[in-house]
N, C-alpha and C positions, 0 to 999 in steps of 0.2 A: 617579810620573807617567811614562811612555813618552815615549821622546825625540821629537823632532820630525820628523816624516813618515809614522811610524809608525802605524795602527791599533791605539786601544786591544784590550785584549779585550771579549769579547761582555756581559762577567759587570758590566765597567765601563760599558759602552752601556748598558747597561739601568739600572744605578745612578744615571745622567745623568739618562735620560730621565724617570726616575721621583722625580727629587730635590723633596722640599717642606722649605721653610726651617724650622728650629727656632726653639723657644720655644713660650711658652703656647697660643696660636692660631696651630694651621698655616696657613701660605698656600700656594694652588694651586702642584706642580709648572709649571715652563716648557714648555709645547708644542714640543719638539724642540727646544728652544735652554738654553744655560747663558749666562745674562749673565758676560761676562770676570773674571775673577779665579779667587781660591779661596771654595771652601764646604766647610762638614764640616753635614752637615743627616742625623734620620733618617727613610726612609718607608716608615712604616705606614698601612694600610688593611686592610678587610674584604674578599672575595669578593660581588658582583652580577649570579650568571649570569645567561645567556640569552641575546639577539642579541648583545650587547654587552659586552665584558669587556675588562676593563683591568688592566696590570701591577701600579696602586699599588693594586686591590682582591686583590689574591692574600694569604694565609697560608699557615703561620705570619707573626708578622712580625718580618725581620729589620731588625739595625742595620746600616745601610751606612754607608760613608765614601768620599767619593769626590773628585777634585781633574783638572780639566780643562780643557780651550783648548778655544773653540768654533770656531776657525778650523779645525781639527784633523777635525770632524764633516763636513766636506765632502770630504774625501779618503778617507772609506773603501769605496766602490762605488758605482757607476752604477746597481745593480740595487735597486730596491725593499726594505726591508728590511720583516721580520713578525715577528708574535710567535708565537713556536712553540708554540701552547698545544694538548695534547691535550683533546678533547672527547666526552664517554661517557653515553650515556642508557641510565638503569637501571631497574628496576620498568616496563617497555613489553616485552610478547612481539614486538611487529616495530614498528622505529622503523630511520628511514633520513635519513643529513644527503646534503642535495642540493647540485648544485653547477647554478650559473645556467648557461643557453646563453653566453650574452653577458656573462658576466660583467666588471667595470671593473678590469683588473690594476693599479691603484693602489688598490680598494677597501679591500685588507688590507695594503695599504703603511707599517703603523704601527707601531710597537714600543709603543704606550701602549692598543691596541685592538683587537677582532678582532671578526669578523662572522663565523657562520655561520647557513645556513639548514639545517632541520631537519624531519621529518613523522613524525608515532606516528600509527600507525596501528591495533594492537590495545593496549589495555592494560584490568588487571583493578584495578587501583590506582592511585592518581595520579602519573605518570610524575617520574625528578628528574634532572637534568641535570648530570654531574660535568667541572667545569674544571681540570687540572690543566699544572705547569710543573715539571719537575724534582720538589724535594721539597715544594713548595707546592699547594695544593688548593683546592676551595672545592666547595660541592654544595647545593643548591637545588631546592625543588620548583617544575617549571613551573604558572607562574600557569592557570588555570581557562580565562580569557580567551582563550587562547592555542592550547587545543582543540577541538574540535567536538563539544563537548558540549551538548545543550539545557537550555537554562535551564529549559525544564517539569521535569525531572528535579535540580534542584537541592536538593530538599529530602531525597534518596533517600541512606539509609546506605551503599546499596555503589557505588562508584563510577560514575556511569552514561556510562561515554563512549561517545561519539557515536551511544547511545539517541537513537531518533526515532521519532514514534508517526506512523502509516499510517493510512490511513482505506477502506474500499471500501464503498459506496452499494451495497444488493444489485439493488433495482430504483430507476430513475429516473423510472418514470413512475407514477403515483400515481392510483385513481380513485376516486369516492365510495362502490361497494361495499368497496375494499378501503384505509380512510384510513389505512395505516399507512405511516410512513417509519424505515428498519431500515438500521443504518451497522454495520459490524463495524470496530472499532480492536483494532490489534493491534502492538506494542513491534518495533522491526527496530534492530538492533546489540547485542541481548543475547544471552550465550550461551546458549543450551539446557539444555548440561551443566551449566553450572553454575550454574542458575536454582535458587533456592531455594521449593518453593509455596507457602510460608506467608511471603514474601517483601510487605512493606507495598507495593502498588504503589496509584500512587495512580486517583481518580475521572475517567472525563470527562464531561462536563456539552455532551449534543446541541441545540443552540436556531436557531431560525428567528422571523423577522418577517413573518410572512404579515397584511396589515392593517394594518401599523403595532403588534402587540402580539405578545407574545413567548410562543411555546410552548416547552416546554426537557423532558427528559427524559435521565437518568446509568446510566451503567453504571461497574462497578470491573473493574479490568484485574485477570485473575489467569491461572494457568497458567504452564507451561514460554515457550510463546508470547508471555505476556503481552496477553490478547485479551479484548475482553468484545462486546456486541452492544447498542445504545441503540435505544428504538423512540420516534416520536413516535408520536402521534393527536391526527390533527387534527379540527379542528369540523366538524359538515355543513356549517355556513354559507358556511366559507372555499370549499367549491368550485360556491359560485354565481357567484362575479367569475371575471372573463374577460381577456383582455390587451386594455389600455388603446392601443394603438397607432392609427398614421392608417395607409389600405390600403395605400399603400405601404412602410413599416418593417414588416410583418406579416412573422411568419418561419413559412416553410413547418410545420417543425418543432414548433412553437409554438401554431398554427391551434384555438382552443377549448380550450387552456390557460393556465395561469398559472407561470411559473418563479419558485421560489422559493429562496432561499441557506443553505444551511447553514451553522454554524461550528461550533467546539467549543473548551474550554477544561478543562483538568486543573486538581484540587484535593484534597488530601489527605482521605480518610474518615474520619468521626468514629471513637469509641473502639471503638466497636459492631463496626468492618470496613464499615459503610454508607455508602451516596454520598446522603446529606439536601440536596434541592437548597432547600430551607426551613430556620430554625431547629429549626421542631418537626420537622422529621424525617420526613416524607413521602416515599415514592417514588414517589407518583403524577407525572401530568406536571402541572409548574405555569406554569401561565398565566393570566397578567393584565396588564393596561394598563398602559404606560406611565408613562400622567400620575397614574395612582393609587398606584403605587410610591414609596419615598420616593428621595431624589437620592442616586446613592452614585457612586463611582469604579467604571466595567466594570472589568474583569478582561480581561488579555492574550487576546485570541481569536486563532483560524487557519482559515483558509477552508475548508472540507470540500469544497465542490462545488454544485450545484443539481438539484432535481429541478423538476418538472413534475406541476402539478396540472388533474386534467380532472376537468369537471363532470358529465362521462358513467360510466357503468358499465365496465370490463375487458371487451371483449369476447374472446371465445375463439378463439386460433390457428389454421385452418386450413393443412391441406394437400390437394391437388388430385390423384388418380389418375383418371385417362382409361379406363374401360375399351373405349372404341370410338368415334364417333364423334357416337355417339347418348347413352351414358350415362356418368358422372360420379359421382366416391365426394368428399365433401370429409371428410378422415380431421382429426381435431383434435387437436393439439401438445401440451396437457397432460398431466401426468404419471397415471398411477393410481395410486389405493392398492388396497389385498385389502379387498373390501368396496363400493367405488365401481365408480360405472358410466359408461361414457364412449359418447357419442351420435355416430353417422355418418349423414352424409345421402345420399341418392338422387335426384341430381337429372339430369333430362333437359335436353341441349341446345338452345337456340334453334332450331336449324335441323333439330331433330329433328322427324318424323313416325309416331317407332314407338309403336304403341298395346298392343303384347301382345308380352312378351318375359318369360322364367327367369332370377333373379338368382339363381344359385349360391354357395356363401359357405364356406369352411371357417376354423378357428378350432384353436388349440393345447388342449388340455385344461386347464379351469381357467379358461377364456375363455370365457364363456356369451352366448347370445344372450336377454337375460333379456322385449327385449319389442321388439314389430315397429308404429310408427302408420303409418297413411296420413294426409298431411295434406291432402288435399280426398276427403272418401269420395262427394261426389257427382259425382268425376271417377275415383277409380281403385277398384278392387278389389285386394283383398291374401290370395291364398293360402298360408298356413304349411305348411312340413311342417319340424321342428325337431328334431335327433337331438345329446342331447348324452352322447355317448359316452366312455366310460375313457380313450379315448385321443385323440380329437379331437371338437371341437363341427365339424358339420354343418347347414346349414338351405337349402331350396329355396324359392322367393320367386318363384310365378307372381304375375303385373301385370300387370290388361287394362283398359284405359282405356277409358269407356263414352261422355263426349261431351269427346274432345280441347279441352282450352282453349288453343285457335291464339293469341288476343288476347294472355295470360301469358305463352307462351311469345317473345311478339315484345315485352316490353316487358324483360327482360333476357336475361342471354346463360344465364341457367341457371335451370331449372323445376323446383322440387323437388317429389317426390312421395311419400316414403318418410323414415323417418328410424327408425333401427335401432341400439335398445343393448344394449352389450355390458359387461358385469356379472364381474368379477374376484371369484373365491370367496375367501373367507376363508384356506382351509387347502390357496390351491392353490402357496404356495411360488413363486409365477412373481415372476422379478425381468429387467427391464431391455427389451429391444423385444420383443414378441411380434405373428409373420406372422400375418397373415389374408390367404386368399384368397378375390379375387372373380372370375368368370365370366359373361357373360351371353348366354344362347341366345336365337333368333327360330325359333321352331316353326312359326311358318307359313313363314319362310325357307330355313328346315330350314338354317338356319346358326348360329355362335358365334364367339365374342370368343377373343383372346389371354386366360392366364390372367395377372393384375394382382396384384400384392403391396401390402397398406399394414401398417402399425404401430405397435401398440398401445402406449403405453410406461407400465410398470409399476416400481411404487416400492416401497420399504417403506417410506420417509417420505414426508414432502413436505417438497421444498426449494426454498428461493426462491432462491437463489444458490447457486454451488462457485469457490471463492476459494483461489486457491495460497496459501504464507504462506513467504517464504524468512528466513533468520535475518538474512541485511545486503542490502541494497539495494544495494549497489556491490560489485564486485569487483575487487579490484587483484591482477594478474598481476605477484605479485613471484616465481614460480618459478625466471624469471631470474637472479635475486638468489641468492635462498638455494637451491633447488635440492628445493625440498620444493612440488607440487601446489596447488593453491588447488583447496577444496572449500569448498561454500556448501550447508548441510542444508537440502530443501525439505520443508514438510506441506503439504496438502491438507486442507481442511477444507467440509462443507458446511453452511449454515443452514437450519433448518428453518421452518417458520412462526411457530412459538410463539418464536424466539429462540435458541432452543440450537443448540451446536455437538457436530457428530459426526467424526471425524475419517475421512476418507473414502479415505485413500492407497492403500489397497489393493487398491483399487478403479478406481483412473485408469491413465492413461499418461501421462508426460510425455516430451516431444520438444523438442530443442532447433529452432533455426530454422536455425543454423551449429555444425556440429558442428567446423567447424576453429575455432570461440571457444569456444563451451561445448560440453562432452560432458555 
């Protein structure tokens, strides 16, 4: 025992603080105090990392012997005393122990306990946390609970940390020629690299309550990506109801449709590799009532989003070229394919007067003018002369108007008279905007127009959506840190109509918004 005044050594402080009585049933060490006298006691315990660790959890375990005055424990400093425990996380490629802004400098004031805070950020396995003091140790793997891992991925062989599945709606607004609703899901925190393709990923399961009854329809995640595409079809019926509102809750946006909610929920695929949203194993979409079902427990779901059902038809996008003051081209948005044919109209101004003018027209080769109406022929006349040549289509379009319809032209602002399509050849190779030019002369004026550009836009698919796809949603600039870049691999991918994906990268541009945060 050290004489009186003196500070034991550190080896005995510890021995103090950690002492539990001997005999059969141990009893709890004293919280910083030694009742008076002598003790000969020994203590043993296990290792319990993670926030919280304690001297009498450490191994090996030694036999201590120790003999003390508690009056003695107050003359050794002023200063807070800790336990020096080093702290190591292993199996994580980047894990970083944090320290608080504000942290409480008595927090770790304890020789029986220690707190640290901690973040893993990538790992490919499940991370373990190693406690070590001198020649004693202890090492544990971090609890599940503790990471940002999804519990949809729970049931998955290779570790899924902080996997989260994404959703993007390709269209939102839905109409009764075209009843489908098409969601592409696709996995964000998995690697790429080391995505295995014949990897079990599981089902999701697309459902909506339109009516009160449930339409649902699955897709299986597969690829590098982990991506699949789920389509509903819904019933004609559903888009004869309309929003149920009083005129003032009516939302502009809304005006003669119906918004309807999406969810989805993940479930592993039978032995087959299929996503059976029925026992018997159907993939069609299954829907039915409610009250005809039998009563079971839902299943975890997650909001996907809403779209918007109209009881009307898609009507077709225009765009508006002016060629003067008198006449007007409305050039229309959708895509072409080799093969299809896309319609332009002709239509004259309200405050127009001209009865006899030349619409001149040229066109890229492989862009044909496959057929010319007039839509009142007992108001206009339509002379053709159409050259569709090796190297450019040509066509000259006299229009002489025989008894001006003044009354149509005063009842909106635009009087159509022509409507002129233009026919994409099969084997003519054209991909992406293709110019046409229009011009239009007045021969009794003996004047002419600026010459006007519009734009045909040609496809080799048809795609309803083009959907970036980056490997993690977040980016943490630990550059600082380690001294090594933070890169984030992005794809590109487009859908087509029937559901598939094309992978489209090579073919875009991406731009950041701030090049001094992302390059």
């Amino acid at each position: 025992m050290p004489p009186p005044g003196r500070a034991p050594p550190l080896g005995l402080l510890l021995a103090l603080t950690a002492l539990r009585c001997p005999g059969g049933q141990a009893a709890p060490c004293a919280q910083g105090r030694l009742e008076r006298g002598d003790a000969q006691s020994h203590c043993l315990g296990t290792m319990e990392p993670g926030f919280l660790l304690a001297p009498t959890q450490l191994s090996p375990k030694p036999k201590m012997e120790s003999r003390g005055i508690v009056d003695s424990l107050q003359r050794f400093s002023s200063l807070p005393a800790y336990l020096p425990t080093s702290f190591h996380i292993a199996d994580a490629e980047e894990a970083f122990f944090l320290k608080e802004a504000n942290q409480d400098v008595t927090r770790n004031s304890s020789l029986q306990a220690r707190v640290e805070s901690f973040f893993v950020y990538r790992a490919r396995t499940p991370p373990t946390i190693n406690a070590s003091y001198g020649p004693f140790s202890a090492e544990k793997t971090i609890p599940q609970e503790l990471l940002l891992t999804s519990p949809a991925f729970g049931n998955m062989e290779k570790f899924p940390f902080n996997w989260k599945l994404k959703s993007h709606i390709l269209d939102s607004s839905i109409y009764s020629n075209r009843p489908k609703v098409q969601t592409l899901f696709y996995i964000t925190g998995r690697d790429w690299d080391d995505s295995d393709p014949e990897e079990d990923l599981p089902c999701v399961k697309m459902f909506a309550f339109p009516e009160a009854r449930e339409v649902a329809a699955s897709c299986r995640l597969q690829g590098d990506p982990g991506l699949c595409v789920a389509e509903l079809e819904l019933l004609p019926e559903w888009f004869s109801s309309g929003l149920d509102l009083e005129p003032e809750e009516e939302i502009p946006a809304l005006l003669g449709g119906t918004a309807m909610e999406l969810f989805f929920t993940l479930y592993p695929a039978d032995q087959a590799g299929q996503c059976p949203l029925e026992e018997d194993g159907k993939w069609e979409n299954n829907i039915h009532s409610g009250q005809d079902s039998p009563q079971q427990v839902p299943p975890a779901r997650e909001r996907i989003g809403s779209v918007v059902v109209y009881p009307t038809q898609d009507d077709l996008k225009w765009s508006l070229v002016s060629l003067d003051e008198n006449v007007v081209i409305s050039v229309p948005l959708n895509l072409v394919r080799e093969g299809d044919t896309a319609t332009f109209l002709v239509s004259l101004t309200s405050s127009s007067v001209a009865d006899h003018f030349t619409l001149r027209i040229k066109a890229a080769a492989g862009v044909r003018i496959s057929a010319v109406r007039v839509s009142s022929q007992q108001q206009w006349a339509v002379q053709e002369d159409i050259d569709s040549g090796s190297e450019q289509t040509a066509a000259t379009l006299t229009c002489v108007g025989h008894h001006p319809d003044t009354q149509s032209r005063a009842n909106g602002s635009f009087y159509e008279i022509l409507q002129v399509d233009f026919g994409i050849d099969n084997s003519s190779g054209l991909a992406g905007a293709q110019p046409i030019t229009w011009q239009v002369e007045y021969p009794v004026e003996d004047s002419m127009s600026e010459l006007a550009v519009s734009e045909i836009f040609v496809s080799q698919t048809s795609f309803v959506g083009i959907v970036p796809l980056v490997m993690d949603t977040e980016v943490l600039n630990t550059a600082v840190l380690t001294g090594k870049p933070v890169a984030v691999p992005v794809k590109v991918v487009g859908i087509q109509e029937d559901g598939s994906v094309v992978d489209v990268l090579e073919a875009v541009e991406c731009r950041s918004a701030d090049e001094d945060v992302v390059k």
